[in-house]
C-alpha positions in Angstrom: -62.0 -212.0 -88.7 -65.7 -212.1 -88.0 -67.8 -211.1 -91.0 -70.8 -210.0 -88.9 -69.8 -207.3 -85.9 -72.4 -207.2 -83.1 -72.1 -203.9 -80.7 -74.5 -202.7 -78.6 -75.1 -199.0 -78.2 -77.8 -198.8 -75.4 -81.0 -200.5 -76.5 -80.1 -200.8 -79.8 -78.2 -203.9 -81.1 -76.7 -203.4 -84.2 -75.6 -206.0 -86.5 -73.2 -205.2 -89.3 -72.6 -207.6 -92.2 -69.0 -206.9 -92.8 -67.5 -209.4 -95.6 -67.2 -206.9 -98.3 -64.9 -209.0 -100.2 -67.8 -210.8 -101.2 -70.7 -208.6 -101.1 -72.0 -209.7 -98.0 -73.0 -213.0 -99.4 -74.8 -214.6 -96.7 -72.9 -217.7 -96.1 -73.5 -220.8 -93.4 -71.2 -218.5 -90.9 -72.9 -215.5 -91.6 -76.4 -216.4 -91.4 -75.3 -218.4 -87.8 -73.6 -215.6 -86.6 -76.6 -213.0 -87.3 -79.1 -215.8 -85.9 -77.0 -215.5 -82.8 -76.9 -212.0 -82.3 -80.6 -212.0 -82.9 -81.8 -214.5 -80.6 -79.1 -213.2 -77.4 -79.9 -210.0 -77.4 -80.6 -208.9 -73.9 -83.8 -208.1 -72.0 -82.7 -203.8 -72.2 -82.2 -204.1 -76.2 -84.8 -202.5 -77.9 -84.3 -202.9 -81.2 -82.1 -204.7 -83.3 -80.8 -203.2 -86.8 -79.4 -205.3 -89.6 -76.5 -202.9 -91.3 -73.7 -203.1 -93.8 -70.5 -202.5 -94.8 -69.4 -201.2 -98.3 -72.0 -200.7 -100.8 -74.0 -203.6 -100.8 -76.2 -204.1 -98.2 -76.2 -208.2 -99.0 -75.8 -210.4 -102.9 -78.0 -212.7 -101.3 -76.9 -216.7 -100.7 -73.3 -217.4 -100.7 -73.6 -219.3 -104.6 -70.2 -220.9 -103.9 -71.5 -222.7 -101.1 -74.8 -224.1 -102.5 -73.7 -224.2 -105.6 -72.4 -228.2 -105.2 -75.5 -228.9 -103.7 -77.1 -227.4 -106.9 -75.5 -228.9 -109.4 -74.4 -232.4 -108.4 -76.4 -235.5 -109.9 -79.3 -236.9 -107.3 -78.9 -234.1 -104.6 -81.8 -231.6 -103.4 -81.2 -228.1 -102.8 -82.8 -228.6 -99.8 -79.8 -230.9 -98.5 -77.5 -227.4 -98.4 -76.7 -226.4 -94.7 -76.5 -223.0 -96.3 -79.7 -222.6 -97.8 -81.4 -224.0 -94.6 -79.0 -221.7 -92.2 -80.9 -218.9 -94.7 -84.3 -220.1 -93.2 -83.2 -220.7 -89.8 -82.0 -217.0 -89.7 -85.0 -215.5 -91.7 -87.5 -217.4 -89.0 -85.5 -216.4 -85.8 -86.2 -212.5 -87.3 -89.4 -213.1 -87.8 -90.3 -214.8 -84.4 -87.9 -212.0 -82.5 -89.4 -210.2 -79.9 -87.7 -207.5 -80.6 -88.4 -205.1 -83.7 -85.5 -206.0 -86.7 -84.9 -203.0 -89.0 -82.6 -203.8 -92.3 -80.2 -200.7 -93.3 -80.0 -200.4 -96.6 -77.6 -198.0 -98.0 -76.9 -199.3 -101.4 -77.4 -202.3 -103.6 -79.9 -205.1 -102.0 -80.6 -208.1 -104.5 -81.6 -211.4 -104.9 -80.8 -213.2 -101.1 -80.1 -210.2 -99.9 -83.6 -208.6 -100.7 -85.4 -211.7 -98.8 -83.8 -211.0 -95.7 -84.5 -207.2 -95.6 -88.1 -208.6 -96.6 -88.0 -210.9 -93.2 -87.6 -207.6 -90.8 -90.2 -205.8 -89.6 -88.7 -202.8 -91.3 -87.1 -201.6 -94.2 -84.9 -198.6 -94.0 -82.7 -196.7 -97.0 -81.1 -194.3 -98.0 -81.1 -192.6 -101.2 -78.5 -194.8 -102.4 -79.8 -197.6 -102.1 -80.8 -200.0 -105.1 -83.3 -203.1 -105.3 -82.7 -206.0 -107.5 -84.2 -209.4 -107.5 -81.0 -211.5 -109.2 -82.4 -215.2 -109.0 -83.5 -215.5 -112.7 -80.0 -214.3 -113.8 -78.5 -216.5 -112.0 -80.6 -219.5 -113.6 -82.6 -220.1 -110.3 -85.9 -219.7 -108.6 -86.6 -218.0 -105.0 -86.2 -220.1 -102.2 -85.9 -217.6 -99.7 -89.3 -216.4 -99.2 -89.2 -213.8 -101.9 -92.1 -215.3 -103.8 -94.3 -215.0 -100.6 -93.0 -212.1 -98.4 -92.6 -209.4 -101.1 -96.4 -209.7 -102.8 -97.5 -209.2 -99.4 -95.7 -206.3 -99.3 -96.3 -204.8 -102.5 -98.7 -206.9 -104.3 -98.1 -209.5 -107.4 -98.5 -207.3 -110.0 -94.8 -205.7 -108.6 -93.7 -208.3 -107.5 -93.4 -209.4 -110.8 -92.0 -206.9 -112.6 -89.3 -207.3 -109.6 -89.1 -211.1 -110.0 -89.3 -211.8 -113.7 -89.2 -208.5 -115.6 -86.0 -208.0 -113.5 -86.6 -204.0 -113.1 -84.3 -202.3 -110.7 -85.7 -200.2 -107.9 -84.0 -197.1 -106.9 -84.7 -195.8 -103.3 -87.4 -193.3 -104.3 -89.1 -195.7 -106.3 -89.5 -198.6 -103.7 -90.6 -196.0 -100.9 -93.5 -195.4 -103.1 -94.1 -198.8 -103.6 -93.7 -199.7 -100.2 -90.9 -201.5 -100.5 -89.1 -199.1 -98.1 -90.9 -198.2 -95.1 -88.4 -195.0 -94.0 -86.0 -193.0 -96.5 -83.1 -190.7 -95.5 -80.8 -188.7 -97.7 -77.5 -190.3 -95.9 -76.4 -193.1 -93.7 -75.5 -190.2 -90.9 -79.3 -189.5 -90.9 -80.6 -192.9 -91.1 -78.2 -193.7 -88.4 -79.5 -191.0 -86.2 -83.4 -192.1 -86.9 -82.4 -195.0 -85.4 -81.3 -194.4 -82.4 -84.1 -192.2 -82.0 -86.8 -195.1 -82.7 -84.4 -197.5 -80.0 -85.0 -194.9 -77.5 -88.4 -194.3 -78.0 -88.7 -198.2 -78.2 -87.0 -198.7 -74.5 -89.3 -196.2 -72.8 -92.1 -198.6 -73.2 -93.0 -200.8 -70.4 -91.0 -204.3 -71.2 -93.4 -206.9 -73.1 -95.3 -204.3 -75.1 -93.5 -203.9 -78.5 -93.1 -207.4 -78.2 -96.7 -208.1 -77.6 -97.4 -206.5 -81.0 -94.8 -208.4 -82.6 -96.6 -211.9 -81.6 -100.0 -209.9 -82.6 -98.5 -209.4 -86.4 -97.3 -213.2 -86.2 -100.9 -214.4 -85.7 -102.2 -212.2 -88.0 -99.9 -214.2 -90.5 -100.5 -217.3 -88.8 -102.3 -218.8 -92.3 -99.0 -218.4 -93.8 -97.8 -221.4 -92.4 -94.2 -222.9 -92.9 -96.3 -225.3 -95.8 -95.9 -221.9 -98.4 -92.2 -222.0 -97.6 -91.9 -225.7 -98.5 -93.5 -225.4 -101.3 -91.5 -222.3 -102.6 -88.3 -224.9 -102.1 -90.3 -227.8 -103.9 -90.4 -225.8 -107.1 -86.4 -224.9 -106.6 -86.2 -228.6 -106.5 -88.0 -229.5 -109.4 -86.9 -226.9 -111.7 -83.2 -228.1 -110.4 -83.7 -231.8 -111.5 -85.4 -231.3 -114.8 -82.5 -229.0 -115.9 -79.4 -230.0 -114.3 -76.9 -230.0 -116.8 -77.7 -226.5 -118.4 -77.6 -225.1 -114.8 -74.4 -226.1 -114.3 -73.1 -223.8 -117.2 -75.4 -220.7 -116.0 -74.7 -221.3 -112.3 -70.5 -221.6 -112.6 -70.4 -219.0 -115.2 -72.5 -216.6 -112.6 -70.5 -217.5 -109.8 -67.4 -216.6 -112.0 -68.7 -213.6 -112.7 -69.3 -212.7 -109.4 
């Protein structure tokens, strides 16, 4: 069974993370998978939305999969395939040249949140739920929450979201700009966007993705340097306190 399910509905392509079992815990397969249907999409799609099923739109990185990596004496987070299919997949949104929307339609946290925050739009509805988990489960960001979300709604926030560990609801992060749209159910979301794909595909081919490179250079001196350093810190954190994140990380993962 596939845990992502890629169907194209005229110039949409939508992309539905469907491992429920585990909260949509973005694992090595998961994160290739959603690469994939990002970077095939054909020349008539549009837009490309980034949905769920069940009610958590993602828990963020697959723990039991990075976990060894974190815990075992001598290695570097940086050596798990997971947590480098996680920037692999966050960069080919990014660099898309097609729009990516995320669908949130209930709990987004930790991993999760950083790759709603690496599409070019956030859309909720009004159950959905914002939580940065990384300090609860003992670690730091390495997923580009540290950079992408003050850019989107300043430090000050962004640290009330990253270490006062406050909980968004959907009303809440659509006045902090969290959220970019918000729609009482999934039914209207659903039918916003395939509204904004067919606006999308009446534009001459090259346009919206002209824009798209135009928003990438206007990042540009964000270079992949911030993102290395955001891992560095992981890294060090990691070494100096091995043996006490063995207990938090295993006891999280159990309680997942």
């Amino acid at each position: 069974m596939s845990d992502v399910f890629v169907r194209d509905e005229g110039p949409l392509r939508r992309c539905t993370l469907a491992r429920v079992a585990r909260r949509n815990a973005l694992s090595l397969d998961v994160c290739r998978q959603l690469q994939s249907a990002v970077e095939s999409a054909r020349e008539d799609i549009a837009l490309i939305a980034i949905d769920h099923e069940g009610d958590t739109f993602s828990s963020g990185a697959d723990l039991r999969e990075i976990a060894p990596t974190l815990t075992a004496d001598h290695a570097a987070p940086g050596e798990s395939p997971t947590l480098r299919a996680i920037w692999n997949l966050f960069t080919a949104i990014e660099s898309a040249d097609k729009p990516v929307v995320a669908m949130v339609d209930g709990r987004c946290l930790a991993g999760g949140l950083e790759l709603a925050l690496a599409c070019d739009l956030i859309a909720a509805t009004t159950s959905a739920r914002f939580f940065d988990a990384h300090l609860a489960g003992g670690l730091l960001p390495a997923g580009g929450a540290a950079i992408r979300l003050p850019e989107r709604i300043g430090p000050t926030r962004s640290f009330r979201l990253l270490v006062e560990g406050i909980e968004l609801d959907s009303r809440q992060a659509l006045e902090w700009g969290l959220i970019d749209v918000l729609w009482g159910t999934r039914d209207e979301l659903n039918s916003w966007l395939r509204s904004l794909s067919e606006r999308l595909s009446a534009h001459p081919r090259g346009l919206v993705s002209g824009i798209k490179r135009q928003f990438a250079a206007a990042r540009h001196p964000r270079d992949g340097r911030r993102f290395e350093l955001e891992l560095a810190e992981l890294e060090a954190y990691v070494a100096n306190g091995r043996s006490e994140l063995r207990t938090r990380l295993h006891r999280y993962v159990d309680m997942r």
